[in-house]
C-alpha positions as a Markdown table, in Angstrom:
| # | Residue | x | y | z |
|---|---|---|---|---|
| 1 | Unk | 54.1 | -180.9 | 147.8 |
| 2 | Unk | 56.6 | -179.2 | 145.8 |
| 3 | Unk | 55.5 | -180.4 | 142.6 |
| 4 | Unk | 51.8 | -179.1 | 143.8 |
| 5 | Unk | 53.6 | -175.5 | 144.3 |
| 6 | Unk | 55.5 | -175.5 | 141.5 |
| 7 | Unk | 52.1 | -176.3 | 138.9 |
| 8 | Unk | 50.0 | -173.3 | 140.5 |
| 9 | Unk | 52.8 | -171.1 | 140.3 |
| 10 | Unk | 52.7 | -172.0 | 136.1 |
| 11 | Unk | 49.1 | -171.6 | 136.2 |
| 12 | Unk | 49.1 | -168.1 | 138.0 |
| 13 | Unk | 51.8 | -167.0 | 135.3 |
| 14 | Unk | 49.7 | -168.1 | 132.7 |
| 15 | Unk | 46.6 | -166.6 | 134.3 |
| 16 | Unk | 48.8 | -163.2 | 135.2 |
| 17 | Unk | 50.2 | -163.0 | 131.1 |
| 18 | Unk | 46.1 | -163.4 | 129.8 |
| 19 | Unk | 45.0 | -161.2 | 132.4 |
| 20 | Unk | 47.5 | -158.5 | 131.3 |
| 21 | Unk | 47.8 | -159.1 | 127.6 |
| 22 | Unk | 44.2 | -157.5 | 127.0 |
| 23 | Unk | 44.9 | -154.7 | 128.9 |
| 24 | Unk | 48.2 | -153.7 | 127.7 |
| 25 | Unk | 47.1 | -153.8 | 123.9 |
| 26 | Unk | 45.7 | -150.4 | 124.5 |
| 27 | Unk | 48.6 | -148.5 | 125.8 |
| 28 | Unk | 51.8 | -147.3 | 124.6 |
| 29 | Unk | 54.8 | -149.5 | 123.8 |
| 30 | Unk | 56.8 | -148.3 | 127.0 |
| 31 | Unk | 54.1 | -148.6 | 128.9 |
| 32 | Unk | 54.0 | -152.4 | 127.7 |
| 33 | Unk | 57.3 | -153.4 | 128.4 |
| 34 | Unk | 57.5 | -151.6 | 131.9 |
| 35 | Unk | 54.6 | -153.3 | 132.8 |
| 36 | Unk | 55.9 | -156.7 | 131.6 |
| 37 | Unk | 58.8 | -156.4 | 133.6 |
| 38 | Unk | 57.3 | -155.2 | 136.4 |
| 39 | Unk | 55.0 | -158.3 | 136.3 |
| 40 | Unk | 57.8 | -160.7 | 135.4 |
| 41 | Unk | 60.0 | -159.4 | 138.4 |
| 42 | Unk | 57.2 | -159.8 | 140.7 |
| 43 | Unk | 56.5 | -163.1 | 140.0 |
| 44 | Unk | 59.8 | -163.8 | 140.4 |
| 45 | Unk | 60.0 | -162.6 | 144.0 |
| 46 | Unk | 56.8 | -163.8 | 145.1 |
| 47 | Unk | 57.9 | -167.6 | 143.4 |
| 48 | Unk | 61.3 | -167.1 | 145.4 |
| 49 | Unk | 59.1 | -166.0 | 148.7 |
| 50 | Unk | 57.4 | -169.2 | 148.5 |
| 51 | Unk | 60.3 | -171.3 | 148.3 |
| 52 | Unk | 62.4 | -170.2 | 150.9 |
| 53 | Unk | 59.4 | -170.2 | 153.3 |
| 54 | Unk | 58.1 | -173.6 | 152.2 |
| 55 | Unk | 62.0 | -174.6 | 152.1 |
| 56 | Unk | 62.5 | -173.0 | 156.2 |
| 57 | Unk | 59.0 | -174.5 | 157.7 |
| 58 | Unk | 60.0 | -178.1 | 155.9 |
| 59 | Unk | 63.0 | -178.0 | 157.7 |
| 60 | Unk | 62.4 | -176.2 | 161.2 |
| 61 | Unk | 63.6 | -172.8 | 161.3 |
| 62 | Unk | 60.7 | -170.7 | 162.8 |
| 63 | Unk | 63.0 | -167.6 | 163.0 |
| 64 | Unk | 63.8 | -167.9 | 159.3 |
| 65 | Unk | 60.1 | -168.8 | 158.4 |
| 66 | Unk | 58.5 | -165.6 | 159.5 |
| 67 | Unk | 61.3 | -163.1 | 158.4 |
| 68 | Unk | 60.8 | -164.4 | 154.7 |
| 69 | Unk | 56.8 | -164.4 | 155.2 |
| 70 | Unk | 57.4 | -160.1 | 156.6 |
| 71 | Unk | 60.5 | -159.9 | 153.8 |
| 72 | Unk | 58.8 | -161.3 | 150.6 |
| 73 | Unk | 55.2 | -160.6 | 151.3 |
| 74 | Unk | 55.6 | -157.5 | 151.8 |
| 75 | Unk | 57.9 | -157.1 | 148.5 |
| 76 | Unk | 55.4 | -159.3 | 146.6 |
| 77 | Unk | 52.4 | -156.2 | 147.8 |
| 78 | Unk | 54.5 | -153.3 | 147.0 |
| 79 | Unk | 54.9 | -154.7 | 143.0 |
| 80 | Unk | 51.5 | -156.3 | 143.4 |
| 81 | Unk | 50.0 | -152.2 | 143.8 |
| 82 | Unk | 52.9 | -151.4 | 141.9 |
| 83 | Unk | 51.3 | -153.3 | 138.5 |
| 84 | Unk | 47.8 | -152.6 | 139.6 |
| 85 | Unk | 48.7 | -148.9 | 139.4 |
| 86 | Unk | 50.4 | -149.4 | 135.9 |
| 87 | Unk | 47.1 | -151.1 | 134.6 |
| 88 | Unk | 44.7 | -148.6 | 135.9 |
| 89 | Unk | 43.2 | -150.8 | 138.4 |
| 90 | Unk | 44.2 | -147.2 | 141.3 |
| 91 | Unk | 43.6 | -144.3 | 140.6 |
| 92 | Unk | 41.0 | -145.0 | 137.4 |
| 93 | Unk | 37.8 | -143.2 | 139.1 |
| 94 | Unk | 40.5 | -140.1 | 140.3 |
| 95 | Unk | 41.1 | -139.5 | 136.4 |
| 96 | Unk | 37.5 | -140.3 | 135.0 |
| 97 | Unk | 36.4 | -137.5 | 137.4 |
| 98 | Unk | 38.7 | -135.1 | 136.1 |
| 99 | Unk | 38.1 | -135.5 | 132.8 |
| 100 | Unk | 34.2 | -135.1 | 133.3 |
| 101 | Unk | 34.9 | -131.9 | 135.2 |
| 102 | Unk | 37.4 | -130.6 | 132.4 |
């Protein structure tokens, strides 16, 4: 099972670094390397998450299980709308209208 979780975790950060890399070619070096890092450290956290909740459920400890799921979940959303901000996936129709009206 572990060897399962540890292949789609490779194959979400390769998915995650060729769904970024075409929309980071367009922006501005500073903007590239804060949104690397932001997506780097996210996946980082969520992969940790994972592990210590697969790691707590294997071995019993309910208590443990759920704080981690609260803990890292809700870590993993705040860098998860954190990134999507940073791409322009929020907030894209906010600034097209403003620029019409303009």
């Amino acid at each position: 099972m572990s060897t399962l979780l540890i292949f789609l975790a490779g194959i979400l950060f390769l998915a995650g670094v060729l769904f970024i890399k075409s929309r980071v070619m367009q922006n501005k070096t500073w903007k590239n390397v804060a949104v690397w890092t932001v997506f780097v450290v996210w996946f980082f956290i969520t992969c940790i998450g994972v592990s210590f909740v697969y790691i707590n459920a294997s071995v019993g400890h309910v208590k443990a299980t759920s704080t981690a799921i609260f803990l890292f979940g809700g870590i993993s959303v705040v860098f998860a709308v954190a990134l999507a901000r940073a791409l322009g996936f929020i907030g894209v129709k906010k600034k097209a209208n403003e620029s019409i009206q303009a």
